[in-house]
PLY file of the C-alpha trace (Angstrom):
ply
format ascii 1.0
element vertex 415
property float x
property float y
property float z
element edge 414
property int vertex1
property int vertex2
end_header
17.14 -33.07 5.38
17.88 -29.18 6.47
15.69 -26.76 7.45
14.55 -23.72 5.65
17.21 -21.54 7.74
19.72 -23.34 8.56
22.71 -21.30 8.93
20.92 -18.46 10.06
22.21 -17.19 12.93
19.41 -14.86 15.31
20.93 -12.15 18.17
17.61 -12.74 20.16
17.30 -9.22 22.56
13.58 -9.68 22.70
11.34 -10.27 25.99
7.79 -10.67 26.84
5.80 -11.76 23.01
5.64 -9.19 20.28
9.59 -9.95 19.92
9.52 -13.39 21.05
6.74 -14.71 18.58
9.20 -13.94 15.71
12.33 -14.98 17.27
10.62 -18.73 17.71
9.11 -18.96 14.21
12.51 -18.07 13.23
13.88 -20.70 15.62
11.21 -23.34 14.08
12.60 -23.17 10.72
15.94 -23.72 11.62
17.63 -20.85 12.82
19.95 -21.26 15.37
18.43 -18.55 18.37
20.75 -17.18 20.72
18.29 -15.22 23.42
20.64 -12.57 25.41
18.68 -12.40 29.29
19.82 -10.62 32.05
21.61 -12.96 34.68
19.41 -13.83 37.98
16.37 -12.37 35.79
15.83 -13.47 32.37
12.77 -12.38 30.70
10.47 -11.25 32.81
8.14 -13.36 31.53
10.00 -16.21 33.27
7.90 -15.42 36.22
5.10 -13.63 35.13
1.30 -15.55 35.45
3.29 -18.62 37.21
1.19 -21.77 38.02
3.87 -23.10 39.39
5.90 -21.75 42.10
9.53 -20.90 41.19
9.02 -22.68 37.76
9.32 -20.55 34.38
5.46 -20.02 33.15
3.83 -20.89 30.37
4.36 -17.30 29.54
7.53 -17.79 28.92
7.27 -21.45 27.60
5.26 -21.34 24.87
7.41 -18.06 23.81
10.71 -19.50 23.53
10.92 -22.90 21.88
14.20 -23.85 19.70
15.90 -20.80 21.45
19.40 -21.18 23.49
19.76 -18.43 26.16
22.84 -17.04 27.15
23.06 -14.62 29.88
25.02 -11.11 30.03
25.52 -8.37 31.86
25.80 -5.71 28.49
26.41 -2.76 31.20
29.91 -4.98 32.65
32.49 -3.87 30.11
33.72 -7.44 29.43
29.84 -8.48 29.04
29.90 -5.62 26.14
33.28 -7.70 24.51
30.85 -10.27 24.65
28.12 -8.77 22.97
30.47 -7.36 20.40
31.56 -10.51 19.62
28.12 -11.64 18.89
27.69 -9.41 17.00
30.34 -10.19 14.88
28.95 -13.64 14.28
25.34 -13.47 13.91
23.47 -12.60 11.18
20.36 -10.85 12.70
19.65 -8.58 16.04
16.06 -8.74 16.98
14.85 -6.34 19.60
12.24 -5.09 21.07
13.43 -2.61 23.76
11.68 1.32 24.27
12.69 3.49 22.00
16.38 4.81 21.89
17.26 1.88 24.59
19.61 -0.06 22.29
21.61 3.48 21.03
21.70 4.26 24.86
23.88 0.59 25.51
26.20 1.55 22.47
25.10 -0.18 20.13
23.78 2.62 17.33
23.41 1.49 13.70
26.15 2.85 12.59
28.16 1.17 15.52
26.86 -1.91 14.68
27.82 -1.66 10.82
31.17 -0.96 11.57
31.08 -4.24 13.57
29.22 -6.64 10.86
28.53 -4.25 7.77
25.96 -7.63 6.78
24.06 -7.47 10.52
20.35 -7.23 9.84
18.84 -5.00 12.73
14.67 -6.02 13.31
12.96 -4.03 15.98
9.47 -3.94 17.05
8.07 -0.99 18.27
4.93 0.68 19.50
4.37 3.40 16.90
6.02 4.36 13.89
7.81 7.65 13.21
5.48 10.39 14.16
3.81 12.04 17.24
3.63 8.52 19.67
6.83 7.14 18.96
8.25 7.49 22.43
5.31 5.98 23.94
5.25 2.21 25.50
2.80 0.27 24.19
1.05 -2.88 25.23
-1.06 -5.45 23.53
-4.90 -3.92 24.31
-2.67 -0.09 22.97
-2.18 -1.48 19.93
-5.60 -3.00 19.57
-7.20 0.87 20.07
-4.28 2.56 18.50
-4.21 0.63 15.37
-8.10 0.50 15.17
-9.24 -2.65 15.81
-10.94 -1.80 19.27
-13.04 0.42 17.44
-14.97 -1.57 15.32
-15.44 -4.68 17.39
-18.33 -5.07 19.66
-21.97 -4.39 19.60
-22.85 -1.17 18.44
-24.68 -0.42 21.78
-21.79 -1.22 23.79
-18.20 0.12 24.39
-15.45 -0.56 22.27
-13.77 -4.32 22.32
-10.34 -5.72 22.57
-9.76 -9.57 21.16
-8.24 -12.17 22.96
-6.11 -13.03 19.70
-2.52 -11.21 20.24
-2.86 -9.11 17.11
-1.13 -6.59 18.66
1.90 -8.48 20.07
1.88 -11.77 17.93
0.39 -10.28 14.76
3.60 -7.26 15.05
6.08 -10.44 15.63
4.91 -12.46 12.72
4.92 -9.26 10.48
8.42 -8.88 11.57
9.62 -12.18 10.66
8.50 -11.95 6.96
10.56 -8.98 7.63
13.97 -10.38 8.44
13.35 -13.39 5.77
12.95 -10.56 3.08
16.08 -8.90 4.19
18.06 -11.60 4.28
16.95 -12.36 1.36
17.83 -8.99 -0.04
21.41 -9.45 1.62
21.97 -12.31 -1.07
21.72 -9.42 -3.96
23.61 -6.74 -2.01
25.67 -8.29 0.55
24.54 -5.54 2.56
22.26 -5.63 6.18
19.47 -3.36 6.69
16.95 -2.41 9.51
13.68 -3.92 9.44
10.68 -2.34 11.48
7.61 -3.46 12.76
5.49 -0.86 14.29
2.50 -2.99 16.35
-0.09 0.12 15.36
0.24 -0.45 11.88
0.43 -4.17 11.72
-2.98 -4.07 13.73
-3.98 -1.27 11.02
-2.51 -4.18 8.46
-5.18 -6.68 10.00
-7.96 -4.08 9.55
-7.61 -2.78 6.25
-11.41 -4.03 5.77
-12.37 -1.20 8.44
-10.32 1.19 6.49
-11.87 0.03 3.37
-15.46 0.22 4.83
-14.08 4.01 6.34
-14.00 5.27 2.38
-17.55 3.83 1.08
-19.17 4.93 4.41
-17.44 8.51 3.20
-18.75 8.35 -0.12
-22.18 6.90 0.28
-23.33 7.45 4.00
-24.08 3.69 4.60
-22.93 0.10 4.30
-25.99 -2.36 3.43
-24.33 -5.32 4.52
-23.52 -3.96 8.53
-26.60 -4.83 11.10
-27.64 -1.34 11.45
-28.67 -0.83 8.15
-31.64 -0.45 6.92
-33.79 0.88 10.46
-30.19 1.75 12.38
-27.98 5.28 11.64
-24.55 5.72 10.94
-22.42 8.31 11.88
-19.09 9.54 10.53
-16.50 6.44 11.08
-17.08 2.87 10.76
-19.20 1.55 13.59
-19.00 -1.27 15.54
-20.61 -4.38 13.52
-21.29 -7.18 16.43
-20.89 -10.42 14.50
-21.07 -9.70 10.84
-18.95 -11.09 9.03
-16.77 -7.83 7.06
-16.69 -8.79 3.56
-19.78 -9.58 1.05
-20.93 -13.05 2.20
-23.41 -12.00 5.40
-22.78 -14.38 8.44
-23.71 -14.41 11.94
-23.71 -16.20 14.93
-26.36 -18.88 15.91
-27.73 -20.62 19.84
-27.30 -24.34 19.20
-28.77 -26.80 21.33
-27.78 -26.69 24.55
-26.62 -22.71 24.33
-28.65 -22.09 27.99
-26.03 -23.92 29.87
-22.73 -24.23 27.55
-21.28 -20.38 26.81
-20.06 -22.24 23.59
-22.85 -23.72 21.98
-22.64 -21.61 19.39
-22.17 -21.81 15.77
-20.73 -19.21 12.66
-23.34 -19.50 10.13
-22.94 -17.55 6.53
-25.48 -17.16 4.49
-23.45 -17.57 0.85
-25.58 -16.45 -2.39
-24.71 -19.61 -4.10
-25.91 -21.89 -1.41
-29.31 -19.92 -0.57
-31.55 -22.48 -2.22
-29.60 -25.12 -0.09
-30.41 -23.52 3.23
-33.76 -22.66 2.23
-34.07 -26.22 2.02
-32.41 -27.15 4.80
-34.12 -24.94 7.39
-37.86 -25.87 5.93
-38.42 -21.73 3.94
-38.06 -23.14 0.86
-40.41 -20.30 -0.66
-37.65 -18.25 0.29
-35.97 -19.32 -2.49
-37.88 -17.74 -4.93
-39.61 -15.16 -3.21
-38.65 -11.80 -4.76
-37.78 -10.14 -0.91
-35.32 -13.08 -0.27
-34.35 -14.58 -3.59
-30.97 -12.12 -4.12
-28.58 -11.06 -2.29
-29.38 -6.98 -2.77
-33.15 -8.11 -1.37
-31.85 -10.40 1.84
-30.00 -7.45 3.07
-33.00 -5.72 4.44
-34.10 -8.73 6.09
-30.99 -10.12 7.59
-31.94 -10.32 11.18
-35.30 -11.94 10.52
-33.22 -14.33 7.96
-30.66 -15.11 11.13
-33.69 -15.48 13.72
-35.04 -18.24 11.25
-31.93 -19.79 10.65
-31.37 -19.59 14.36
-34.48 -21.69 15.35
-33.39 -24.65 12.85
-29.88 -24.11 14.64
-31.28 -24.32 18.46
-32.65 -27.85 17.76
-28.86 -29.06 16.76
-25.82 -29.16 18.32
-23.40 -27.20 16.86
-21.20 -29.86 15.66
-24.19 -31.68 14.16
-25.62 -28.49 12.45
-21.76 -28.31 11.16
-22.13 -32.17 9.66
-25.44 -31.22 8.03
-24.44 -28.41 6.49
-21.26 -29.28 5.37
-22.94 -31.57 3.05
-24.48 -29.06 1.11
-21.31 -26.91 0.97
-23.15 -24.15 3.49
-20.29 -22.20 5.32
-20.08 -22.63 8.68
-18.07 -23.26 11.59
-18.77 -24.16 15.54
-17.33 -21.94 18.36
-14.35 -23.84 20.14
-13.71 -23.16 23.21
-9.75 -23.43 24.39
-10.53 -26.70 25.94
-12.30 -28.07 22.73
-9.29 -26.98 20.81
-6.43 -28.40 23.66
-8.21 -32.16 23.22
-8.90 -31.89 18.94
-7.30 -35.11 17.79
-6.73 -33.82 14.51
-4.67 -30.23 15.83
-2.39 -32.79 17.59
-1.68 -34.94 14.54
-0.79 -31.83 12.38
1.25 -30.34 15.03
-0.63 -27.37 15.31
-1.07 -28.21 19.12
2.33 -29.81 20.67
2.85 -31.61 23.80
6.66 -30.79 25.05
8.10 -31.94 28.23
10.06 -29.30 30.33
12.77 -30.79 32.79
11.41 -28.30 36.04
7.31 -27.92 34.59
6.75 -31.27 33.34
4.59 -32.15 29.99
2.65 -28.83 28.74
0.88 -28.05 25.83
1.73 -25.26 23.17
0.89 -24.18 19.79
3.32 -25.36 17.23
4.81 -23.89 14.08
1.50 -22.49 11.85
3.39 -22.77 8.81
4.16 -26.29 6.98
6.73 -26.59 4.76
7.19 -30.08 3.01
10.86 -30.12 3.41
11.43 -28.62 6.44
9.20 -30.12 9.19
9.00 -28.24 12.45
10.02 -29.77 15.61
8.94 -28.22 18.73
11.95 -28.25 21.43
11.43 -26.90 25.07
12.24 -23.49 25.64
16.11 -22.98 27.64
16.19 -22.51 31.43
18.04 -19.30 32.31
21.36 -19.12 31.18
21.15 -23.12 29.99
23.82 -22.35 26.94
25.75 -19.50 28.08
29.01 -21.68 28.42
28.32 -23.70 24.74
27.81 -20.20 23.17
31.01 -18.67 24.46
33.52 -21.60 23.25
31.75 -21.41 20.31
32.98 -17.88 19.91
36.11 -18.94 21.11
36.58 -18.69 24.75
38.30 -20.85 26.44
36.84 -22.22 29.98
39.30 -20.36 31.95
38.34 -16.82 29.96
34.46 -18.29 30.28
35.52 -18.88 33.94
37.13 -15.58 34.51
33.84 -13.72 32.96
31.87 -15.11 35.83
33.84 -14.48 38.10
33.64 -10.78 36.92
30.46 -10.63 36.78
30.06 -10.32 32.73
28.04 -13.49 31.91
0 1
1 2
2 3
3 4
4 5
5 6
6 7
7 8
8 9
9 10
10 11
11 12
12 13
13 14
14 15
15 16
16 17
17 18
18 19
19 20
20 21
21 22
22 23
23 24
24 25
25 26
26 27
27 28
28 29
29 30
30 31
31 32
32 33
33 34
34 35
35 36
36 37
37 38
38 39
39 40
40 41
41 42
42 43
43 44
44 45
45 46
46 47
47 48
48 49
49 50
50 51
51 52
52 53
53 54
54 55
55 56
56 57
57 58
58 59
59 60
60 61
61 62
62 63
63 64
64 65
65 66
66 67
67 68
68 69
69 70
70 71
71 72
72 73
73 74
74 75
75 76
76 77
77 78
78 79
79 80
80 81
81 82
82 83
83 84
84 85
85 86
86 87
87 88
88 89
89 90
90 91
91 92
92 93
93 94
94 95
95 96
96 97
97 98
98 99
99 100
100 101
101 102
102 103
103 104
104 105
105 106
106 107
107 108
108 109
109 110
110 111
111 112
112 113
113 114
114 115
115 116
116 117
117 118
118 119
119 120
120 121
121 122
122 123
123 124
124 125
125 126
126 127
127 128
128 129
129 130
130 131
131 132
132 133
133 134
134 135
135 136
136 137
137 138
138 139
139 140
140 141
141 142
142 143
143 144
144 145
145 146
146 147
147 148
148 149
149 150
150 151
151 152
152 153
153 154
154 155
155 156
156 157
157 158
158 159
159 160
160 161
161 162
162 163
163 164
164 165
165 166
166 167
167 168
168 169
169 170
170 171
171 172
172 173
173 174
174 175
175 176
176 177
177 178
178 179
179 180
180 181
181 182
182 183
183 184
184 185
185 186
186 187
187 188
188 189
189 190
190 191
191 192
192 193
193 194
194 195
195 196
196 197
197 198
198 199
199 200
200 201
201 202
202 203
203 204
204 205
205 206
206 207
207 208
208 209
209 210
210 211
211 212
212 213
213 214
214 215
215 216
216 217
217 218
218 219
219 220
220 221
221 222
222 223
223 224
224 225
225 226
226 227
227 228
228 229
229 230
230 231
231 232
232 233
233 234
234 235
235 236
236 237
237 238
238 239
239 240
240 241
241 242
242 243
243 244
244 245
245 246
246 247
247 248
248 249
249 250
250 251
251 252
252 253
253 254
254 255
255 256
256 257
257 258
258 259
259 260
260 261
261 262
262 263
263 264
264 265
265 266
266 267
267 268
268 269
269 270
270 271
271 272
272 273
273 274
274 275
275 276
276 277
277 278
278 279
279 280
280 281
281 282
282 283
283 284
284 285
285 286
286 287
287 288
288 289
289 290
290 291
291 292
292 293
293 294
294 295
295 296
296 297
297 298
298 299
299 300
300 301
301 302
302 303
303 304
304 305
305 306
306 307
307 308
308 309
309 310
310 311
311 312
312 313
313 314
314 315
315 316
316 317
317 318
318 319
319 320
320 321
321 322
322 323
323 324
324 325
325 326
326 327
327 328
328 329
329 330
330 331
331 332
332 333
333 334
334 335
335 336
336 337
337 338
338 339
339 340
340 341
341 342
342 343
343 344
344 345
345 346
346 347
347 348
348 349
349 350
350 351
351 352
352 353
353 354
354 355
355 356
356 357
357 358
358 359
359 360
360 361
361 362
362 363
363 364
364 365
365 366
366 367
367 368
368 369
369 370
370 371
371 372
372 373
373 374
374 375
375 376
376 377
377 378
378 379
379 380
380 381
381 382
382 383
383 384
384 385
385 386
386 387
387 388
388 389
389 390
390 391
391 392
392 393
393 394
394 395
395 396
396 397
397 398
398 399
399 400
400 401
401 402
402 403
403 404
404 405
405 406
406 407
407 408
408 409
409 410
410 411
411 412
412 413
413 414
């Protein structure tokens, strides 16, 4: 059986994980990833956050499965032959270079049209047209730029960045969907386009609820279902909203037993109007369920944090995955707080292959995250990520060198 892009043929100039992250989701369904690194250097990546000396990290790793890596030297003349010729063959470019970097090594749109009019050129970038475009942006810049810093936190404390990558990862996997639509496109028109990703507004993308809750906080002065409602203030934007939950079904974070000493002991508990007579029950305030200040969901909101404090003293005596097991039988939503190593040692993530174990000829076995995405007829398999340079000499007979050309391009310094 084939996978979903077979065929498809990926110009990899990405580095670090914005770029990266799409490249290898393109590389788990089947396309065949050529990553271009510098020769003696690679991605920088390579080395960056090493646990093991002169070893490529997990960085790197867990970046750059199902890719082959070629190296060249795109300022050598020959190594630019090289590139043209790549170019000639592949079906996408993927980069995520500063601004104006990819014109500046001669390779414009237009210059790349004349050399494959069907080339489909992906970039990710910082900003979008407009007045930051120029400026370098990193994961936590994106998180503040594209508003998600903002609004996360406590309202008595500073603003918050999250340790998931929606700034980096969230931009890559936006940019994929772009390339599979334009390729897709290219089937109608024969034609390649450019695809963008700008990481501000794929965070903005993730945080359309803020910008929703931005217009009703314009238009009525308040939002009944954020914690500082109905004894707190709000000002002009949409303030920071701790651990509610952003949409119409109130939830909050609960201690579990054992919470004094464990930093996870924690559970997500939501208190869903169609449930409430069920968790009433559950946590002995069964008058709750009829009384006329707790009965709906317009009267709970007054009395959320006394609601949460109740709920929280049922939760305390529990642990979180056995307050998970009781409530899951009465269809209350919930979930417990995983830590990383919780998550590394879940049975159940391994089966699915959600979490892989791959085993690197220089590292040894590691874990990763696999492909997020299943697709009944075209299974992921996770393959180690290339050492430096690993396919340089496949990729060039493949374009036709022969080894005393491939030989000769050494020598001059080119690959």
């Amino acid at each position: 059986m084939g996978k979903a892009l077979d065929g498809v043929r990926i110009l990899d100039f990405t580095h670090v994980q914005s770029g990266p992250t799409c490249t290898q989701l393109l590389a788990w369904f089947g396309a065949d990833v050529i990553k271009v690194e510098r020769a003696g250097a690679g991605d920088i990546t390579r080395e960056q956050l090493r646990d093991i000396p002169d070893v490529d990290s997990l960085y790197f790793t867990m970046l750059n499965h199902n890719k082959r890596s070629i190296t060249i030297d795109t300022k050598n003349p020959e190594g630019k032959l090289v590139l043209e010729a790549l170019i000639q063959k592949c079906d996408v470019l993927v980069e995520n270079f500063a601004p104006g970097a990819l014109d500046r090594m001669g390779f414009t749109w237009e210059r790349i049209q004349e050399l494959n009019p069907r080339m489909i050129v992906a970039s990710v970038k910082g900003f979008g047209p407009g007045p930051y475009e120029d400026c370098k942006v990193y994961e936590n810049v994106a998180q503040c730029a594209g508003g998600a810093a903002s609004t996360t936190g406590f309202d008595d404390g500073p603003p918050v960045v999250t340790g998931a990558q929606i700034g980096d990862s969230g931009t890559g996997l936006h940019l994929a969907l772009g390339i599979v639509t334009a390729l897709y496109q290219r089937t109608q028109t024969g034609r390649g386009q450019r695809v963008l990703a700008a990481m501000q507004d794929g965070v903005l993308n993730l945080c359309r609820v803020k910008l929703r809750d931005q217009q009703r906080l314009d238009r009525t002065g308040t939002m009944k279902e954020y914690p500082q409602y109905p004894n707190g203030s709000f000002g002009e934007a949409v303030p920071r909203a701790g651990n509610a939950s952003g949409g119409g079904q109130p939830g909050w974070i609960l201690k579990c037993k054992g919470w004094e000493t464990d930093p996870n002991a924690y559970i997500y508990f939501i208190t869903q109007a169609p449930v409430w007579a069920k968790i009433c029950n559950v946590i002995g305030k069964e008058e709750w369920a009829t009384d006329p200040d707790y009965a709906t969901p317009a009267a709970r909101l007054p009395h959320l944090k006394e609601i949460f404090a109740e709920i929280e003293r049922w939760t305390m005596t529990k642990t979180k995955f056995e307050a998970m097991q009781i409530l899951n039988k009465y269809d209350i939503p919930c979930g417990p707080i995983l830590s990383m190593k919780e998550i590394a040692e879940e049975p159940s993530l391994r089966k699915t292959g959600t979490i892989v174990e791959v085993d690197h000829p220089t590292r040894g076995k590691y874990l990763t995250v696999g492909n997020p995405i299943k697709l009944s007829d075209s299974p992921t398999d996770v393959k180690r990520s290339p050492l430096l340079g690993e396919h340089t000499d496949e990729v060039m007979a493949e374009l036709g060198y022969s080894p005393q050309q491939i030989s000769a391009l050494r020598t001059a310094g080119a690959i």
